[in-house]
VMD Tcl script that builds the backbone (N, CA, C; Angstrom):
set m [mol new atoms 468]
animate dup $m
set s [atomselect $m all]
$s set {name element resname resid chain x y z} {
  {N N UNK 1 A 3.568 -9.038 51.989}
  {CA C UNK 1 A 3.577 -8.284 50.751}
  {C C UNK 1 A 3.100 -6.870 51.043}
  {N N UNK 2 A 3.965 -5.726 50.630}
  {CA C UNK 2 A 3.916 -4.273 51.202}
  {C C UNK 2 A 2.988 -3.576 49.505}
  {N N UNK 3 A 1.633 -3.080 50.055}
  {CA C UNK 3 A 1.198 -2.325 48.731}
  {C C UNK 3 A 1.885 -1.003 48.301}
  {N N UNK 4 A 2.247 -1.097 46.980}
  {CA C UNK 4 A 3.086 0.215 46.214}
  {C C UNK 4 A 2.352 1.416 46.350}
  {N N UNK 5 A 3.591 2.663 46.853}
  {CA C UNK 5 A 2.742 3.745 46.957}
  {C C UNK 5 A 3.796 4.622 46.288}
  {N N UNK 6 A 3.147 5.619 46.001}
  {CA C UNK 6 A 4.306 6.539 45.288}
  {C C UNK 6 A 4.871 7.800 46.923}
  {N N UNK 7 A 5.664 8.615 45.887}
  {CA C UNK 7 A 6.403 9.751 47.260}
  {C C UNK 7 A 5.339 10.721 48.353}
  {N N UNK 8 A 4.416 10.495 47.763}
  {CA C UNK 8 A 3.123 10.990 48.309}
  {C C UNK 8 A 2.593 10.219 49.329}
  {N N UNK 9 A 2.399 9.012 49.561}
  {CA C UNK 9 A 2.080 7.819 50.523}
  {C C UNK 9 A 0.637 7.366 49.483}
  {N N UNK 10 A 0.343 7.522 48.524}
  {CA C UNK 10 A -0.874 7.494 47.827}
  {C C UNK 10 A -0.135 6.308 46.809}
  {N N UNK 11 A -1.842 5.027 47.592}
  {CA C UNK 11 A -1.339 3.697 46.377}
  {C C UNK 11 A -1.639 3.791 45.373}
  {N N UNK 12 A 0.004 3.197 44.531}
  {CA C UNK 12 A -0.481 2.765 43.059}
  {C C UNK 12 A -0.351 1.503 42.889}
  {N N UNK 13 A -1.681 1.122 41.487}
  {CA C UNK 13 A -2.080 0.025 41.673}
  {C C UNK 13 A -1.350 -0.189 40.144}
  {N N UNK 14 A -0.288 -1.669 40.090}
  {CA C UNK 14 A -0.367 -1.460 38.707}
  {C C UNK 14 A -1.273 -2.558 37.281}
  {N N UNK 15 A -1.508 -1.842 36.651}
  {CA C UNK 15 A -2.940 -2.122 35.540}
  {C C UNK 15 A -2.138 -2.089 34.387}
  {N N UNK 16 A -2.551 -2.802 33.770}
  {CA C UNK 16 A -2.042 -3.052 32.136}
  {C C UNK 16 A -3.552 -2.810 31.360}
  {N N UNK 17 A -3.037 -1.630 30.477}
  {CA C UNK 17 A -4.070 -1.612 29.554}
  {C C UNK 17 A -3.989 -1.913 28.144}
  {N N UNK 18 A -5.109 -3.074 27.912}
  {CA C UNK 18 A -4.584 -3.776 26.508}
  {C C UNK 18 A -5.222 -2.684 25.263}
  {N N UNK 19 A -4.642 -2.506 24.677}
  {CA C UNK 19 A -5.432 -1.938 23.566}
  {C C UNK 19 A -5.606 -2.849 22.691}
  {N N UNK 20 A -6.569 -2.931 21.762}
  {CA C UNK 20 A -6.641 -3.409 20.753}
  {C C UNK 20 A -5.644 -3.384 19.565}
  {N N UNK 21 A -5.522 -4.943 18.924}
  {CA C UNK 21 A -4.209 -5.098 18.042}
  {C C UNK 21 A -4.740 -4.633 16.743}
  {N N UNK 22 A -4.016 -4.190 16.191}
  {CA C UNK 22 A -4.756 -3.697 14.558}
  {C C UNK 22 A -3.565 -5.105 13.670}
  {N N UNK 23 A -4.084 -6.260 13.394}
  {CA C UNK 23 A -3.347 -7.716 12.769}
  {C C UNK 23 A -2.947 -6.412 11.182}
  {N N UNK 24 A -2.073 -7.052 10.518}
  {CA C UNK 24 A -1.843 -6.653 9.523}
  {C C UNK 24 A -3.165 -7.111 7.898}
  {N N UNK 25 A -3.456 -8.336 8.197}
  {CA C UNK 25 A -4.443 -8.909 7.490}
  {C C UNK 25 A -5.691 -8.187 7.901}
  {N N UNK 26 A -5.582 -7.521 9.230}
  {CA C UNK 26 A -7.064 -6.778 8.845}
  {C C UNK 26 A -6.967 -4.617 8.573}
  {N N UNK 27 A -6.022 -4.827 7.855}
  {CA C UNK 27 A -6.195 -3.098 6.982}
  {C C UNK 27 A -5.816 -2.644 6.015}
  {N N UNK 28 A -6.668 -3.962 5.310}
  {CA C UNK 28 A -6.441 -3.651 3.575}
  {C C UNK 28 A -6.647 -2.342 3.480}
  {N N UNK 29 A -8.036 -1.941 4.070}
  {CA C UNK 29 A -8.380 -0.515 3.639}
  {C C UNK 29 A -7.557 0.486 3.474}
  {N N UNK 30 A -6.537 0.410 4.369}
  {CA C UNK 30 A -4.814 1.216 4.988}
  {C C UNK 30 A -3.735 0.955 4.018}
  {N N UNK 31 A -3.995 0.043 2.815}
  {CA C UNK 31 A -2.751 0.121 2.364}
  {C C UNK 31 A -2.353 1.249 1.568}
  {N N UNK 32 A -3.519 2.378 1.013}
  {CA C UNK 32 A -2.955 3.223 0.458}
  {C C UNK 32 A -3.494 4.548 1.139}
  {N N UNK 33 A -3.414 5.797 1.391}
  {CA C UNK 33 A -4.361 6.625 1.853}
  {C C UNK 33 A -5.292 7.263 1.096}
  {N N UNK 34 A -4.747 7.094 -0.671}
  {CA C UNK 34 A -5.845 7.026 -1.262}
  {C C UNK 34 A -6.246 5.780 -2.592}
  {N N UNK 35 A -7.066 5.556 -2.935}
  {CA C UNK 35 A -7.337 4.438 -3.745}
  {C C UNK 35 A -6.785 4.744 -5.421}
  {N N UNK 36 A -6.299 3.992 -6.306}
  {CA C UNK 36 A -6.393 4.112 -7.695}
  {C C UNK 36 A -7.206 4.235 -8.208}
  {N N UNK 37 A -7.113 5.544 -8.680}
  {CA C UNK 37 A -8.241 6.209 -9.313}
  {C C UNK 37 A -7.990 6.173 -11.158}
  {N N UNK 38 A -6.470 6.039 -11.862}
  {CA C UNK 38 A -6.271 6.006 -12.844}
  {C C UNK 38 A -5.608 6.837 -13.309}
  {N N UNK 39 A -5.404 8.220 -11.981}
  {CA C UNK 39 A -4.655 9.509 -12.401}
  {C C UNK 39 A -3.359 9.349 -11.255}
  {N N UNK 40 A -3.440 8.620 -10.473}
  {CA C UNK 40 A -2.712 8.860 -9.235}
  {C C UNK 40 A -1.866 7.301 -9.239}
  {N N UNK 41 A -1.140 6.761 -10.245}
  {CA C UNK 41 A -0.638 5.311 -10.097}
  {C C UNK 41 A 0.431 5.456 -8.928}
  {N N UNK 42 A 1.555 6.352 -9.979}
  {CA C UNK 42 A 2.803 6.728 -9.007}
  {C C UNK 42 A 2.683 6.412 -7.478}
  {N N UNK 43 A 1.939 7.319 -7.480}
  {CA C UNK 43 A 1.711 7.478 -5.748}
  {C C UNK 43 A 1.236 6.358 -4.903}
  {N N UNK 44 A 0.381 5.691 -5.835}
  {CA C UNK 44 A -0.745 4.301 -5.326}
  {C C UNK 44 A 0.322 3.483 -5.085}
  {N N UNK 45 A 1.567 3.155 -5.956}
  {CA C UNK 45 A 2.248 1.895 -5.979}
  {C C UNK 45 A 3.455 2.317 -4.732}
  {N N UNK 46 A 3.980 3.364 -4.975}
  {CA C UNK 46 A 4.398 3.713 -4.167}
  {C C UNK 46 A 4.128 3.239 -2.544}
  {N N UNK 47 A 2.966 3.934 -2.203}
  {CA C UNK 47 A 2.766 3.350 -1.257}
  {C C UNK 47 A 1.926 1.897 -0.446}
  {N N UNK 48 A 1.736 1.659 -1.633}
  {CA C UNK 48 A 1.440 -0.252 -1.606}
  {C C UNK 48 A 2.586 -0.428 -1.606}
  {N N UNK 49 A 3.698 -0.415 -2.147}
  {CA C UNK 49 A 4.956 -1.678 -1.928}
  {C C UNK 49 A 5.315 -1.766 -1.174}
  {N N UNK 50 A 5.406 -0.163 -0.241}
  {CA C UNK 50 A 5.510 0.292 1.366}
  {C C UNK 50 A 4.830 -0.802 2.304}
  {N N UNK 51 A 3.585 -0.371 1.952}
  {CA C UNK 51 A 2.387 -1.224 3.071}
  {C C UNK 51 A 3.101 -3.011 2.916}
  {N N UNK 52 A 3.383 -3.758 1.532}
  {CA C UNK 52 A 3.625 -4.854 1.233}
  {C C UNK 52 A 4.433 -5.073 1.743}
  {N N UNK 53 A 5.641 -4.819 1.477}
  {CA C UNK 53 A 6.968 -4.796 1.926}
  {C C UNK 53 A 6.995 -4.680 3.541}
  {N N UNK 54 A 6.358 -3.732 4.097}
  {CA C UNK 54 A 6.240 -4.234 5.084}
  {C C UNK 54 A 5.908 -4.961 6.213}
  {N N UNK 55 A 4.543 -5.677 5.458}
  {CA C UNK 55 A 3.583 -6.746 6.028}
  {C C UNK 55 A 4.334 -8.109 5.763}
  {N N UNK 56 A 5.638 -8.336 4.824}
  {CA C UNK 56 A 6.664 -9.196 4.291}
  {C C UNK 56 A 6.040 -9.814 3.383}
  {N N UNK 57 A 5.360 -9.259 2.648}
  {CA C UNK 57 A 4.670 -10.099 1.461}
  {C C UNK 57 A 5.198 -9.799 0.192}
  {N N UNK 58 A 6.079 -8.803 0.015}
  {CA C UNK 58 A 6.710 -8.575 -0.977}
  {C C UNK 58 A 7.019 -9.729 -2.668}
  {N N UNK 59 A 7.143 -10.736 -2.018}
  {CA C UNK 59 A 7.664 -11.556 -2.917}
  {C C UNK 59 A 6.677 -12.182 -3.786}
  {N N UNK 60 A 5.053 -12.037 -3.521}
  {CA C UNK 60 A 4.122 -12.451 -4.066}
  {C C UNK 60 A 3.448 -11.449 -5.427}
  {N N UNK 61 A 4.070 -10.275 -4.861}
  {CA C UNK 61 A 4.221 -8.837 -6.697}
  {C C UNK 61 A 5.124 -9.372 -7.188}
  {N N UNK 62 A 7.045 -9.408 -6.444}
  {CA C UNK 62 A 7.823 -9.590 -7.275}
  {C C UNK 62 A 7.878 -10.947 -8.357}
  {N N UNK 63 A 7.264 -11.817 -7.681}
  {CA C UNK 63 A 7.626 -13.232 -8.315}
  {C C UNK 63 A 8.091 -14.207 -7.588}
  {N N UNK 64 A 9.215 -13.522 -6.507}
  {CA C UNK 64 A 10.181 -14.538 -5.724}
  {C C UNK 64 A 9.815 -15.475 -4.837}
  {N N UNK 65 A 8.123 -15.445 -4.679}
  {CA C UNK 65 A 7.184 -16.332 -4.096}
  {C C UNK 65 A 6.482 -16.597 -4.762}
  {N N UNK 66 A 6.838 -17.454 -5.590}
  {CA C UNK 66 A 6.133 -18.258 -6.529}
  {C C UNK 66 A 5.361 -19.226 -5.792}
  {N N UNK 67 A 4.072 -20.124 -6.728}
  {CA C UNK 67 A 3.173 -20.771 -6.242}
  {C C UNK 67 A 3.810 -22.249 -6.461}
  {N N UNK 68 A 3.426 -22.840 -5.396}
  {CA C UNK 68 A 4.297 -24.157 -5.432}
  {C C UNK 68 A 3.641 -25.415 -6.620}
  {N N UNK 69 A 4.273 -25.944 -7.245}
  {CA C UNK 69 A 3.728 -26.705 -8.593}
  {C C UNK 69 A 2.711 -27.826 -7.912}
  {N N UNK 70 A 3.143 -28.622 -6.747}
  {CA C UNK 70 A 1.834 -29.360 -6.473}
  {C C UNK 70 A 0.522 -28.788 -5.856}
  {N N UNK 71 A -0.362 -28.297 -6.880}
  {CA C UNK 71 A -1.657 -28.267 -6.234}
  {C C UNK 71 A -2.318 -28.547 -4.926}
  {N N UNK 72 A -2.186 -29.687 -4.877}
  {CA C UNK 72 A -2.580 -30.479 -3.852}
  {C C UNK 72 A -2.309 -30.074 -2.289}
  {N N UNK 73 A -0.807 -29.713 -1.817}
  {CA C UNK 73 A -0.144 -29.553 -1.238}
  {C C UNK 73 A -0.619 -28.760 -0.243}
  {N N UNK 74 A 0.153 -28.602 1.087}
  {CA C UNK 74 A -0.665 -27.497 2.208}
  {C C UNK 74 A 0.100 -26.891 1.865}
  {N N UNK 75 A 1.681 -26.499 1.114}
  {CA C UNK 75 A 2.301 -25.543 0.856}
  {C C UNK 75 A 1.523 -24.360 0.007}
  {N N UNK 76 A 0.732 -25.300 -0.974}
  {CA C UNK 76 A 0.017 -24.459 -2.443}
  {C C UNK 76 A -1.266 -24.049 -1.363}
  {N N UNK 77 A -1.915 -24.326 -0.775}
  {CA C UNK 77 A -3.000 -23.829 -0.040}
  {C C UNK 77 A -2.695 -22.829 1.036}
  {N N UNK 78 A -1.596 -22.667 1.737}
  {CA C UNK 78 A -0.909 -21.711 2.216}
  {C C UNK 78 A -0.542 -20.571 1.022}
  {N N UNK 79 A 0.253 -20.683 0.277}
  {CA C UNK 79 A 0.498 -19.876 -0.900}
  {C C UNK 79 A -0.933 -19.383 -1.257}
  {N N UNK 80 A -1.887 -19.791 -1.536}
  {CA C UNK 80 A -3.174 -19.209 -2.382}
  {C C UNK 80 A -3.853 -18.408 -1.122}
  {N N UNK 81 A -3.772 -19.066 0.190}
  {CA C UNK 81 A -4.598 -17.744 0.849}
  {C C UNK 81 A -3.994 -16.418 1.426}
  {N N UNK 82 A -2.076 -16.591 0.750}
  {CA C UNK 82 A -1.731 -15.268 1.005}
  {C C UNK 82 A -2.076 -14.860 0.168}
  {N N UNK 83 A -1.894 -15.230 -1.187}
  {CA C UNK 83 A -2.319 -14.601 -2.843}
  {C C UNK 83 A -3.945 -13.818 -2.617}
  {N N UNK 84 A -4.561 -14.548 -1.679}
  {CA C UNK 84 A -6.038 -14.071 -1.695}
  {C C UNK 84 A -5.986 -12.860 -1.061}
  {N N UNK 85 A -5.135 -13.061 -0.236}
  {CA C UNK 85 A -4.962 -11.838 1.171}
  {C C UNK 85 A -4.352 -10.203 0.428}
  {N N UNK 86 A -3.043 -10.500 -0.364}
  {CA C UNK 86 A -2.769 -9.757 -0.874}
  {C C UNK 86 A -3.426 -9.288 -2.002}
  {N N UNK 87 A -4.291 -9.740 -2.595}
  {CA C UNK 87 A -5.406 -9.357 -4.032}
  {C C UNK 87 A -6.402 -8.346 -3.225}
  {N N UNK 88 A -6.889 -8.638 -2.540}
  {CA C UNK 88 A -7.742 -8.547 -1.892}
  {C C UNK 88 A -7.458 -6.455 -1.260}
  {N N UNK 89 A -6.151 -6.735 -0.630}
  {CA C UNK 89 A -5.585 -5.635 -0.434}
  {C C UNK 89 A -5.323 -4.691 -1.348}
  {N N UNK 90 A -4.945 -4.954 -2.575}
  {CA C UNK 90 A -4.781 -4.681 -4.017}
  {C C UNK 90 A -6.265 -3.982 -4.522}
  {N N UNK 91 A -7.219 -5.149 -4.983}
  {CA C UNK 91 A -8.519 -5.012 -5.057}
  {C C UNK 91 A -8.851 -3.381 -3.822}
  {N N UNK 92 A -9.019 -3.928 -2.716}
  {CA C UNK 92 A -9.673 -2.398 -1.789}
  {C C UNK 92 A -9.028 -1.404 -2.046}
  {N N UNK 93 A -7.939 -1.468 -2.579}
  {CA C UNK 93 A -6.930 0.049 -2.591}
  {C C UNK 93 A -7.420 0.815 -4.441}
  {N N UNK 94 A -8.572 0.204 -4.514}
  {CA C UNK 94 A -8.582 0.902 -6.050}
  {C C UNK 94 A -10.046 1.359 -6.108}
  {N N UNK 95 A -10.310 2.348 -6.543}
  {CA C UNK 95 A -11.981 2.560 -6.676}
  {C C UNK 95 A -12.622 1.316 -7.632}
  {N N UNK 96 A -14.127 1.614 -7.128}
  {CA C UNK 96 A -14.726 0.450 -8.208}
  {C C UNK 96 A -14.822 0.254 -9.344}
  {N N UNK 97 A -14.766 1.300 -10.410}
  {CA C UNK 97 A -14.553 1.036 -11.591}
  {C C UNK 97 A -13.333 0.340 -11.845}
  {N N UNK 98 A -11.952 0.885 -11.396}
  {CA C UNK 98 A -10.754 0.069 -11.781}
  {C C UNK 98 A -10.643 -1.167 -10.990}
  {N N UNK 99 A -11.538 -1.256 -10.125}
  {CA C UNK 99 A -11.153 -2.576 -9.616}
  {C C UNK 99 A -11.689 -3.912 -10.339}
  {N N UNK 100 A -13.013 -3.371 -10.719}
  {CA C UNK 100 A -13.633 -4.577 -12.001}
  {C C UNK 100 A -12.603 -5.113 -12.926}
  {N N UNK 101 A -11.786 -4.313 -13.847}
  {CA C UNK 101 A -10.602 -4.235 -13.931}
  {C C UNK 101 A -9.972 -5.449 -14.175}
  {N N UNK 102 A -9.575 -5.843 -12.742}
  {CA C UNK 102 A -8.350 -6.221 -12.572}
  {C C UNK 102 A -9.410 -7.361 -11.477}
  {N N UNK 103 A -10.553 -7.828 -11.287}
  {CA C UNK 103 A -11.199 -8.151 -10.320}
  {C C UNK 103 A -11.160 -9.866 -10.797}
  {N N UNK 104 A -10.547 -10.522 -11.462}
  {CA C UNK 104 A -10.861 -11.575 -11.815}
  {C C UNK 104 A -9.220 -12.145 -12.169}
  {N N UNK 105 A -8.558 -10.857 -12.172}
  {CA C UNK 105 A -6.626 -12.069 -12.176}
  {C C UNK 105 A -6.633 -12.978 -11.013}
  {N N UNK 106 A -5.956 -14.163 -11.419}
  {CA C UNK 106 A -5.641 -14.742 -10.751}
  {C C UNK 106 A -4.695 -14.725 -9.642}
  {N N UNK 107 A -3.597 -13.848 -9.406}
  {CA C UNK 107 A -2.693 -13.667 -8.786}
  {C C UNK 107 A -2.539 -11.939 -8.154}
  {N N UNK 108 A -1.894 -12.157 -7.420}
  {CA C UNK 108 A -1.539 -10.314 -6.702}
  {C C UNK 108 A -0.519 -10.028 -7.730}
  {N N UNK 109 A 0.376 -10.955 -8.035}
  {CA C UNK 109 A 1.138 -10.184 -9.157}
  {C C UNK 109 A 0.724 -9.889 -10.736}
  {N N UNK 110 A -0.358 -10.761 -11.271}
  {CA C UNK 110 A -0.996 -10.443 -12.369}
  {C C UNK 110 A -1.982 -9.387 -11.951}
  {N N UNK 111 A -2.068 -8.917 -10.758}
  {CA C UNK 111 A -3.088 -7.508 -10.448}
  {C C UNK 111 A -2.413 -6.192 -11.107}
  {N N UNK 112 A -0.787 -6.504 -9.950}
  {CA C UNK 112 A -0.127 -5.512 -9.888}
  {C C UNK 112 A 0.805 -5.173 -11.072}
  {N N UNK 113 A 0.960 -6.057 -12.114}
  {CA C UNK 113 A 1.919 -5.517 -13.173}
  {C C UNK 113 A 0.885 -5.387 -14.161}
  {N N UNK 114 A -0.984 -5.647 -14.267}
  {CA C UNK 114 A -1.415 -5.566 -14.973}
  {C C UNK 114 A -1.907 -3.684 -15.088}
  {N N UNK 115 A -2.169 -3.635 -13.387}
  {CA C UNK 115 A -2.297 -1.865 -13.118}
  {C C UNK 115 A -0.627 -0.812 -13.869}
  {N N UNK 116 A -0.005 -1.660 -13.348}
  {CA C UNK 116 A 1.664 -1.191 -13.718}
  {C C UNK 116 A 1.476 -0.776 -15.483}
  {N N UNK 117 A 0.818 -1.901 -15.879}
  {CA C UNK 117 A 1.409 -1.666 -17.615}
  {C C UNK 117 A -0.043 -0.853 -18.085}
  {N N UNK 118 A -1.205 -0.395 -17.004}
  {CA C UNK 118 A -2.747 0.155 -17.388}
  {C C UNK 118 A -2.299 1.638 -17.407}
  {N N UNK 119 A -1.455 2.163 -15.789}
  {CA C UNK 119 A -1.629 3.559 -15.443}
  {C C UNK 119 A -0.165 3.796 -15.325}
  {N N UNK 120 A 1.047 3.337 -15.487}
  {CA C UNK 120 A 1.810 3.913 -15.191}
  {C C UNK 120 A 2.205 5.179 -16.284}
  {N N UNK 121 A 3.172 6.005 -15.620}
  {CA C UNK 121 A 2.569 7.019 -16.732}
  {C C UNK 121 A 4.093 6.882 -17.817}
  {N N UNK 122 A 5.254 6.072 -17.625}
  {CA C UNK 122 A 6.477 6.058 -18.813}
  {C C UNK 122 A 5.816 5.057 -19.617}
  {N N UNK 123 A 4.553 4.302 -19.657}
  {CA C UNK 123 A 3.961 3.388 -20.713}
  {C C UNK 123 A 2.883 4.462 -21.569}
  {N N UNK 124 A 2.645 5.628 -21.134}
  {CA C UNK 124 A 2.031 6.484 -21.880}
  {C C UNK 124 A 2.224 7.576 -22.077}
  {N N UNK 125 A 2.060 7.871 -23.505}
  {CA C UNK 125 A 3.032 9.168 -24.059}
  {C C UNK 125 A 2.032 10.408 -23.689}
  {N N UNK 126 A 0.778 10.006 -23.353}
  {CA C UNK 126 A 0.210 11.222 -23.460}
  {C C UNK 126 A 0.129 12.047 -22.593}
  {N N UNK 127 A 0.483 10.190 -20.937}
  {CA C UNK 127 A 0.403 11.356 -19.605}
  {C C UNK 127 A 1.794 11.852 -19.453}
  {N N UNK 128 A 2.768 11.466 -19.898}
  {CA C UNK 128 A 4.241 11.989 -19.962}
  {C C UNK 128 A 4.447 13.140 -20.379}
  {N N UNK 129 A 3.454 13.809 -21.635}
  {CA C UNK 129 A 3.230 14.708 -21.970}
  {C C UNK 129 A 3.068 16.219 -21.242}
  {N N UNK 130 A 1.480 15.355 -20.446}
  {CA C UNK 130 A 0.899 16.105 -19.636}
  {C C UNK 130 A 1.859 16.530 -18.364}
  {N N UNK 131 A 2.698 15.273 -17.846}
  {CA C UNK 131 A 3.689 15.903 -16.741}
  {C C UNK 131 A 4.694 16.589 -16.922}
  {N N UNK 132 A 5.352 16.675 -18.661}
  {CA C UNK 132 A 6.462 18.054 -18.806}
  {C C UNK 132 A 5.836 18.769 -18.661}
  {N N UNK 133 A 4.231 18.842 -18.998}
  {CA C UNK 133 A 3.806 20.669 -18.915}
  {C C UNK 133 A 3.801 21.014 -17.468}
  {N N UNK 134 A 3.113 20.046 -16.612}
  {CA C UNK 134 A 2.627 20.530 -15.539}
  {C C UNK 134 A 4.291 21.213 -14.288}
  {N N UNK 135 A 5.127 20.385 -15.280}
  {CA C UNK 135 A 6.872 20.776 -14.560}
  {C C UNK 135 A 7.146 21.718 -15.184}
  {N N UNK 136 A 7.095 21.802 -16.233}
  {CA C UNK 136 A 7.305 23.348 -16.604}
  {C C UNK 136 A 6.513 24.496 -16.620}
  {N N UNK 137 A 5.421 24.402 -15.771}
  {CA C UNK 137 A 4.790 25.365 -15.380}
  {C C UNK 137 A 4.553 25.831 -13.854}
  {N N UNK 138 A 4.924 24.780 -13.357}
  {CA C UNK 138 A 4.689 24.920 -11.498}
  {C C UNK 138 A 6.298 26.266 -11.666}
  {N N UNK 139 A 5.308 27.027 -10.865}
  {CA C UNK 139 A 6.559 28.636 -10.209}
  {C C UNK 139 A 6.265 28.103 -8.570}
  {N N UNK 140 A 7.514 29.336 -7.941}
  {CA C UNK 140 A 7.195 28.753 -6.597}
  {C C UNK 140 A 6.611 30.273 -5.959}
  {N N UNK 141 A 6.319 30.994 -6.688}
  {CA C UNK 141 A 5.507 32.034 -6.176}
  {C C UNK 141 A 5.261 32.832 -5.036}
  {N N UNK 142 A 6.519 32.848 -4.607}
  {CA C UNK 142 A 6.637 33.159 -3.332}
  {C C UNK 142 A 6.452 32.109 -2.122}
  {N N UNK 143 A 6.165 31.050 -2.352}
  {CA C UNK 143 A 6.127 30.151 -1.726}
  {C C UNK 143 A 7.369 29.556 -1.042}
  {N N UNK 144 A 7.350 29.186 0.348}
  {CA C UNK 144 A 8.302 28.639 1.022}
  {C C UNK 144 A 9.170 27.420 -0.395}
  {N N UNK 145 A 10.458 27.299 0.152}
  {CA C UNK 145 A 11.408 26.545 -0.867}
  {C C UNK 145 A 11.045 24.858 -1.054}
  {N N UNK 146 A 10.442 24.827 0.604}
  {CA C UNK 146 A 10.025 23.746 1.209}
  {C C UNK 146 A 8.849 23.229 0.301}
  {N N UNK 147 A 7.974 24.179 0.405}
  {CA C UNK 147 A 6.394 24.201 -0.091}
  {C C UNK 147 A 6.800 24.064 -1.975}
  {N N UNK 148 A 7.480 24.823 -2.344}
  {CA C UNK 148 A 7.903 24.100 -3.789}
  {C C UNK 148 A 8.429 22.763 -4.373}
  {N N UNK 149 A 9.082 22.843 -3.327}
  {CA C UNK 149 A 9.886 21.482 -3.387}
  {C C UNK 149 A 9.155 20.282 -3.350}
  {N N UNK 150 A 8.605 20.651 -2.729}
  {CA C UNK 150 A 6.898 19.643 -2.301}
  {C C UNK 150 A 6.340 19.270 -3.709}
  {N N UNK 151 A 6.024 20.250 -4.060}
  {CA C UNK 151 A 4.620 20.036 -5.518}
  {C C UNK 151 A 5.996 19.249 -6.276}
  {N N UNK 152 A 6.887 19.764 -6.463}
  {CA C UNK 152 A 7.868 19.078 -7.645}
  {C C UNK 152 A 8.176 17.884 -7.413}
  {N N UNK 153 A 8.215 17.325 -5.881}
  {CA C UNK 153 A 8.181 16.015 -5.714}
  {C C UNK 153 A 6.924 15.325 -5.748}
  {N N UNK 154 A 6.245 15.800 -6.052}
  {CA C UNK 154 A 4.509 14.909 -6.172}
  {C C UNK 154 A 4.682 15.044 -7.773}
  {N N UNK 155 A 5.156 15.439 -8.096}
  {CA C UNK 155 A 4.601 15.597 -10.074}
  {C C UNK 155 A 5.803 14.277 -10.396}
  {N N UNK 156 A 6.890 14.452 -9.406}
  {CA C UNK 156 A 7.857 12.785 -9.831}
  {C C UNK 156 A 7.251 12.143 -9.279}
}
mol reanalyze $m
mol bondsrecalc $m
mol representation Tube
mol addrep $m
């Protein structure tokens, strides 16, 4: 057995370096970059369905993973500790006042359509209000087209 050297005559040795796995179950903290605060839904859900959707849990907001009718079952005990997993994720992504909230539904989807029907803003006339003004007042002020374009896509 001949030891590897590179064009230089100098050995290389080869090493695998493991890094540490970041599991998906451990960065609730990560599912949003910032938490629900009560002013910021849009954005919150937005990027939770992202984080969800891509961890494949999707179906436990929509419905389409429903909880299996026998109790008993390792299916229903499988089902409840994703439900826990995803609440949980739900729960950390919201400051503490709103999380009290919502801290006692039973389900990730009674979390998430209960925040849906709390902060979204086409269920309230007043913040709908507040976002024609804030669109009809953003100028782009000399500002790059880019840099406008920007704020007008954060106010949708």
């Amino acid at each position: 057995m001949t030891t590897p050297t590179n064009d230089d005559g100098v050995v290389v040795k080869n090493t695998t370096v493991t890094l540490p796995s970041l599991h998906m179950q451990d960065v609730s903290s990560l599912l949003t970059p910032e938490k629900l605060d009560g002013t910021n839904y849009v954005e919150w859900a937005l990027n939770a369905q992202n984080k969800i959707r891509g961890r494949k849990r999707w179906g436990f907001i929509s419905g389409t993973k429903a909880a299996p009718n026998d109790t008993n079952s390792e299916e229903y005990e499988a089902w409840e500790d994703d439900n826990c997993l995803i609440k949980s994720w739900l729960l950390d992504a919201m400051n503490k006042d709103i999380r009290s909230i919502f801290l006692r539904l039973p389900t990730a989807k009674e979390i998430w359509d209960m925040a849906k029907q709390t902060y979204s803003v086409s269920q309230d006339a007043s913040k709908s209000y507040q976002l024609y003004c804030e669109v009809i007042f953003v100028r782009q002020n000399g500002s790059s087209v880019i840099y406008y374009w920007g704020k007008l896509q954060k106010l949708w």
